[in-house]
C-alpha positions as a printed NumPy array, in Angstrom:
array([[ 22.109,  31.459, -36.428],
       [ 23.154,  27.863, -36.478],
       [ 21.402,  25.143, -36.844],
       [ 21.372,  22.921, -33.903],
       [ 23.551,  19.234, -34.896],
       [ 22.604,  15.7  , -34.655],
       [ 24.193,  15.593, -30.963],
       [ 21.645,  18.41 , -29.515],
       [ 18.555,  16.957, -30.946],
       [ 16.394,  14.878, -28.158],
       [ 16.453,  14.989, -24.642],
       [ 19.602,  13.524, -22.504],
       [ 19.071,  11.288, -19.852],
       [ 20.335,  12.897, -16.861],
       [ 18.749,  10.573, -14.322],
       [ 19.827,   7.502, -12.633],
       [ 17.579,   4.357, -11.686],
       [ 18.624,   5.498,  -8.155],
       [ 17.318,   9.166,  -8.596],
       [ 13.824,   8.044, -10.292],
       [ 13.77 ,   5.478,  -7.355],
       [ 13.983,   8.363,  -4.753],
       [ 11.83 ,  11.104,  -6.97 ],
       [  8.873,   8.311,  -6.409],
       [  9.718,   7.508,  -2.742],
       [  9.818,  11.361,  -2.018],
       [  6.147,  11.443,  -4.099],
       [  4.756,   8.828,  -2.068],
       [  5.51 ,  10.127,   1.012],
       [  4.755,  13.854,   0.203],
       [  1.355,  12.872,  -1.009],
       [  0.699,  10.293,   2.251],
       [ -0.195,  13.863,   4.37 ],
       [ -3.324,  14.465,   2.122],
       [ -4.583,  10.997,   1.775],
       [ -4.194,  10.18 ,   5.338],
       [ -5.622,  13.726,   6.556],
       [ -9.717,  12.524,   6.767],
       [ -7.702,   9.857,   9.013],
       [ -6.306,  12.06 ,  11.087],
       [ -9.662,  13.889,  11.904],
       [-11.696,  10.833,  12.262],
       [ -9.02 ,   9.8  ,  14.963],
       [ -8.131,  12.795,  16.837],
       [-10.607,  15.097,  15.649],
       [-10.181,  18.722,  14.634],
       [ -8.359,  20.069,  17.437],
       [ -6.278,  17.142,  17.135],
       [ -5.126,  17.275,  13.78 ],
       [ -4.738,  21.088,  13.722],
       [ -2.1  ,  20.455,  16.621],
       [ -0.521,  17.361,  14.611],
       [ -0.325,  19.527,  11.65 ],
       [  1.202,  22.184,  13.318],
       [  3.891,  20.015,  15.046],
       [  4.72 ,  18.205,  11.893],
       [  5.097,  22.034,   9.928],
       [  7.994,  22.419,  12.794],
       [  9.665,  19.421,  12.147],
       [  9.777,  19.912,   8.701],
       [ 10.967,  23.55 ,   9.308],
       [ 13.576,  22.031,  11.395],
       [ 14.735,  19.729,   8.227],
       [ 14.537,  22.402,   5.876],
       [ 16.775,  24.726,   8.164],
       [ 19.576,  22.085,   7.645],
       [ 19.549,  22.692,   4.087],
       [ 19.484,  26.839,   4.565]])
């Protein structure tokens, strides 16, 4: 075996400011649907949400079928 040199030892920076900056935006909004959900039901109620929820899952489908 080899021993690894001085250039292979650490971790490379890969990312960009840019791609951090979009990894957190992405976060933030991927997180928004389960902190805003107890909204959701207080303003449409159950039904409501369920049907919201179930829209939005076919939008998203939609986006992700772009990408396939």
């Amino acid at each position: 075996m080899t021993t690894p040199s001085s250039e292979q030892e650490g971790l490379v920076r890969v990312l960009a400011r840019g791609d951090v900056l979009a990894l957190a935006f992405g976060a933030m909004i991927g997180w928004g649907w389960i902190v805003l959900t107890g909204t959701a039901i207080q303003s449409a109620g159950s039904l409501g949400a369920i049907v919201a929820f179930i829209i939005g899952g076919l939008a998203i489908v939609l986006v992700g079928l772009t990408y396939a």
